[in-house]
Structures are given as structure tokens and as C-alpha cells.
C-alpha positions in Angstrom: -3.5 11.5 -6.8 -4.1 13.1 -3.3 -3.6 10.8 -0.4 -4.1 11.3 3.1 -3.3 8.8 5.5 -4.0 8.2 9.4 -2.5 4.7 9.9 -0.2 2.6 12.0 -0.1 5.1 14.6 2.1 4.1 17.4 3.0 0.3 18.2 -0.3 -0.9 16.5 -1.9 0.9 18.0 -5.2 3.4 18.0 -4.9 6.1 15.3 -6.2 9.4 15.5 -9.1 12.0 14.1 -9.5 12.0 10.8 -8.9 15.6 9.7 -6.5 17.0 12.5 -4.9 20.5 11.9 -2.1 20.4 14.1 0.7 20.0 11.5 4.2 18.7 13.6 6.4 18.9 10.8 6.3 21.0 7.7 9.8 19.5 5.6 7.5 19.5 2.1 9.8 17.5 -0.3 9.5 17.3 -4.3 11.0 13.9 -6.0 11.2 13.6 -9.7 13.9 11.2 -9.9 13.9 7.5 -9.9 13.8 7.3 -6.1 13.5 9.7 -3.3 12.8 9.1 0.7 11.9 11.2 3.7 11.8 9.8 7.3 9.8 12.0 10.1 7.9 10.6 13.2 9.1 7.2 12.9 7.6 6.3 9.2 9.5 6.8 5.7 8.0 8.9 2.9 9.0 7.0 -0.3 9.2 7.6 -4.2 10.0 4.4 -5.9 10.0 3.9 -9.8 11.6 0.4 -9.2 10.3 -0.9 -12.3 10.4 2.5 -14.7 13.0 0.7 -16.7 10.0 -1.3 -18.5 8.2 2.3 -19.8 8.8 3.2 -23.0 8.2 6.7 -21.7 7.1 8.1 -18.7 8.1 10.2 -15.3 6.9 11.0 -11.9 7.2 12.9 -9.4 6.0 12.3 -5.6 5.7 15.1 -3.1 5.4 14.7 0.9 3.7 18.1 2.1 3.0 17.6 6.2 2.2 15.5 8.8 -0.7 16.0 11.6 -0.7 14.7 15.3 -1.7 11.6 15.4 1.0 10.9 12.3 -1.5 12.1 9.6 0.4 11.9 6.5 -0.6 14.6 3.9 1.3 13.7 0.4 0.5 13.5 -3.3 1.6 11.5 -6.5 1.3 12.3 -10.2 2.7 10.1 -13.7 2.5 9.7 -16.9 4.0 6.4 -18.5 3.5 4.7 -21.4 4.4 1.2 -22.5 5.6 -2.2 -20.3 2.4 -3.3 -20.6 1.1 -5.4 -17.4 4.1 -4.2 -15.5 4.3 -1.8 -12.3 6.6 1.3 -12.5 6.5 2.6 -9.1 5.3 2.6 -6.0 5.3 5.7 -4.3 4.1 5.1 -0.6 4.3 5.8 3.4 5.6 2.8 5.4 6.4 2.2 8.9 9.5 0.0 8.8 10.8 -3.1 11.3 7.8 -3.4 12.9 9.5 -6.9 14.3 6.2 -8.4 15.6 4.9 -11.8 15.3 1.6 -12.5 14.0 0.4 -13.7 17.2 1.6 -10.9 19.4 -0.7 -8.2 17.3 -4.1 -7.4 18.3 -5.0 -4.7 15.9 -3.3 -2.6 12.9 -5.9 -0.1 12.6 -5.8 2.1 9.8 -7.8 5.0 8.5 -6.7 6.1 4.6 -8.8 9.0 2.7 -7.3 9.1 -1.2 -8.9 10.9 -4.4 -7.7 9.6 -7.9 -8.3 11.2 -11.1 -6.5 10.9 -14.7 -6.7 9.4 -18.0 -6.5 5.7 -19.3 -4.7 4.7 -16.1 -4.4 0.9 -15.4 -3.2 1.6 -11.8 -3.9 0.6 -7.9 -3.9 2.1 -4.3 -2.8 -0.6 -2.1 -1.8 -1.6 1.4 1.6 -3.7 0.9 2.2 -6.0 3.6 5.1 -8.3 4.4 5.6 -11.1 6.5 9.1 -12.9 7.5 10.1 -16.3 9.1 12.5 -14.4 11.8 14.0 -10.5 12.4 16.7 -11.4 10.5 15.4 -13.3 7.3 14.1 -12.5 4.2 10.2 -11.5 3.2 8.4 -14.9 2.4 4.8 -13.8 2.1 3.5 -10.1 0.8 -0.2 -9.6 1.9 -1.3 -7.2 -0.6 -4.8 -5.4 0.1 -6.3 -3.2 -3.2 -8.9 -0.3 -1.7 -8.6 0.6 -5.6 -8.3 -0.6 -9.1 -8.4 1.0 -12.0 -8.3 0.2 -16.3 -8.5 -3.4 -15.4 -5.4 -3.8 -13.1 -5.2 -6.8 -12.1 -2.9 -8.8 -9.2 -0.2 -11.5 -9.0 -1.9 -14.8 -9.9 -1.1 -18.0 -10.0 -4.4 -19.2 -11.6 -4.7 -16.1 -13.6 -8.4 -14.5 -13.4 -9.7 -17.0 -10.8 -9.9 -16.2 -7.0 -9.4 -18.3 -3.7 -12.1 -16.6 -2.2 -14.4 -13.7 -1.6 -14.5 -13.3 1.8 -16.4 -10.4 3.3 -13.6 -8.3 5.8 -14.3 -4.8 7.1 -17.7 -4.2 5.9 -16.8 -5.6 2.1 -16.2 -8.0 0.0 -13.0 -9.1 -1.4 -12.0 -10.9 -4.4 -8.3 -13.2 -2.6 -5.5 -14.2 -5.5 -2.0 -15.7 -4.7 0.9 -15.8 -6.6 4.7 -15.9 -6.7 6.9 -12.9 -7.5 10.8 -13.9 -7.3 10.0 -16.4 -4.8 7.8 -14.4 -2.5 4.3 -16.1 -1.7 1.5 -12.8 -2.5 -1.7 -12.7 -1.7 -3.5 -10.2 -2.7 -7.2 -9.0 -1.5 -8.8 -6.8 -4.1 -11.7 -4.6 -3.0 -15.4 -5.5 -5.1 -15.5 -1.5 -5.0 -13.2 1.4 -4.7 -12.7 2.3 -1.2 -11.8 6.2 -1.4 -12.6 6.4 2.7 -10.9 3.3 3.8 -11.1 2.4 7.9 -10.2 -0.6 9.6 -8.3 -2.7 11.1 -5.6 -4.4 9.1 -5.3 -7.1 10.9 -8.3 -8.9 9.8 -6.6 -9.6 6.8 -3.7 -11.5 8.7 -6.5 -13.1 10.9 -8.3 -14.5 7.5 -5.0 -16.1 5.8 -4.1 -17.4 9.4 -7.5 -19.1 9.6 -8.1 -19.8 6.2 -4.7 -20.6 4.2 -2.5 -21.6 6.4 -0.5 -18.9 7.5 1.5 -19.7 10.6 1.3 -17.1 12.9 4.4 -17.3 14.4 5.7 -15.2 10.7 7.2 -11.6 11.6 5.6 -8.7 10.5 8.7 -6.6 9.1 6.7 -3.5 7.6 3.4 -1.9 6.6 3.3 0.1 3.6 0.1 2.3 1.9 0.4 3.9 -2.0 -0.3 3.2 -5.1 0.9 1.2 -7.9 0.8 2.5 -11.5 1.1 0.8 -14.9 0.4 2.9 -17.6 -1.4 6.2 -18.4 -1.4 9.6 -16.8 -2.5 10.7 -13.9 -2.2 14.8 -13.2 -1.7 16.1 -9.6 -4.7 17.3 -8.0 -3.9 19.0 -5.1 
């Protein structure tokens, strides 16, 4: 998977051109071990194979390569894992941590995301990972979970099971809304009708919607903003 991301740039702030050349830091970083981080310009590179332990069989390996003015990242994921069937083994993503802002002090997350996928029989998703606090201090209570891909018939935390909330249409398309629980956080989850390989927007409509719509209060923290991509079985090759 080759993913390029131009998001969060700043305080919330405006993000940059989409293809800049300008590289500002060159630390390219290989992990193939269970978990890996990098942090540069104020975000954190991560490789995560929190849940690896439910494979049968399986590695990957996540490498960080630059990134551009106007914190561009430039980084790539590949896998292979077999069994645990319906369950996440990693999450290899860029996040930009203690963000510390309430809901109704933000006027725009905007976000611009360019990702390729290729592999074979992958049940897997790219996903914006979103969390949501009552203070600074306390724990995550809600996870806002927004799918620009799906793949092998991936499918999200749901209370219901296959049944939505609501399709609402954000950003130019539709989305399919779920909630769940996972170990007592509250998830919703918007999953994209179709893939969105060029994703631009901004994020914030998706706080707007559950603020307007379900209930959120806006005076929840936003503690940190994280984009990558979720496998749960197959194999998918590196690309770049």
C-alpha cells in the first residue's frame, strides 16, 4: 500500500499543495516488528500490530520514507496474515497527537490523503481514526472512525450488525454511519459508498454531523487524529 498524506497541517489549520517536492526531512525508517514509531514535525509515524496475536500467521512491515513542506507524509505498508478471522491486526498510520481542542473551538480539520492499494484476498480498510474525550486528562469515550476504503467485505464495529444509522451525504459522497462499542468506547464509524483513493476535505464535517444528528456534545476534547489502514487477512505486497 502506498500512502501519501497532506493533513492536519498546523493547528487545524489549511494544508498544503498536493504534490510538493521540498522534502524537510529524509530519516527513512523500516519496522518489521510488532511495533515501531517515528516522530518529525510535530506528528508520529506509527507501526502497530496491536492485535497480530489473533493471526495464525502473518508479518508486516511499515516504512516512513519523507516528509514535504506543508507536512506531506510519504510512507508505505505491506502484510501478509492469515487467520483471526474478523479481527484487525494492525494499524499502521500517521497521527498528530494531543490536539486538546474542544469540539466547539474547531472550525475546520482539513485534510487531503492520496493512497493506492493493491494485493490479494485482502479483507482490509484505509481509515481516518478519530477520538474524542470528556476532558485533557480523561480517557477516549467516542472513536469517530471514517472508511475512504474497504475491501473483501470489511466491515465496521456494529451494534446492529449489517444495518446503518444513516447515509448521509458529507464531502461530495455518501456514507453508510454504524455505531458500536469496543471495550467501552462508543465508535461510529462512516464507511465511504466507494473507494476514495484521492480523498479531500474537511474532517470536521464528520464531527459537525454526529453533533447535529446523534447527540454528540460538543464540548468533548479532540485528543488525536490518525490516518492508515486496518488489515485483517490476506496479503498485500509493497508497491512503491
Amino acid at each position: 500500500m502506498q500512502l501519501t498524506s497532506i493533513f492536519f497541517s498546523g493547528l487545524l489549520a489549511a494544508s498544503a499543495a498536493a504534490s510538493p517536492t521540498a522534502t524537510i526531512d529524509k530519516r527513512a525508517q523500516t519496522w518489521c516488528d510488532s511495533f515501531g514509531s517515528l516522530q518529525t514535525n510535530g506528528y508520529t509515524v506509527y507501526h502497530n500490530n496491536w492485535g497480530s496475536g489473533t493471526a495464525t500467521s502473518g508479518r508486516q512491515c511499515t516504512t516512513f520514507d519523507k516528509v514535504n513542506t506543508g507536512n506531506s507524509f510519504v510512507w508505505s505498508t505491506e502484510w501478509s496474515w492469515t487467520g483471526g478471522q474478523g479481527q484487525v491486526k494492525s494499524y499502521a498510520n500517521v497521527a498528530l497527537e494531543k490536539v486538546h481542542k474542544k469540539l466547539s473551538q474547531i472550525k475546520s480539520i482539513p485534510s487531503k490523503w492520496t493512497w493506492r492499494y493493491t494485493g490479494t484476498n485482502m479483507i482490509s480498510n484505509v481509515s481516518y481514526d478519530l477520538w474524542l474525550a470528556p476532558s485533557t486528562t480523561a480517557k477516549n469515550q467516542y472513536e469517530i472512525m471514517v472508511w475512504v476504503g474497504a475491501y473483501g467485505g470489511a466491515g465496521p464495529i456494529s451494534e446492529t450488525g449489517s444495518s446503518t444509522l444513516a447515509t448521509p451525504t458529507l464531502l461530495g459522497s455518501k456514507w453508510k454511519l454504524y455505531k458500536g462499542l469496543n471495550d467501552g468506547v462508543i465508535v461510529y464509524s462512516f464507511v465511504a459508498e466507494k473507494n476514495i483513493g484521492n480523498f479531500e476535505g474537511d474532517l470536521n464535517e464528520f464531527y459537525k454531523y454526529l453533533t447535529s444528528n446523534q447527540g454528540l456534545s460538543k464540548e468533548l476534547y479532540v485528543t488525536s487524529l490518525q490516518a492508515g489502514t486496518e488489515p485483517f487477512e490476506g496479503e498485500l505486497p509493497n508497491d512503491l
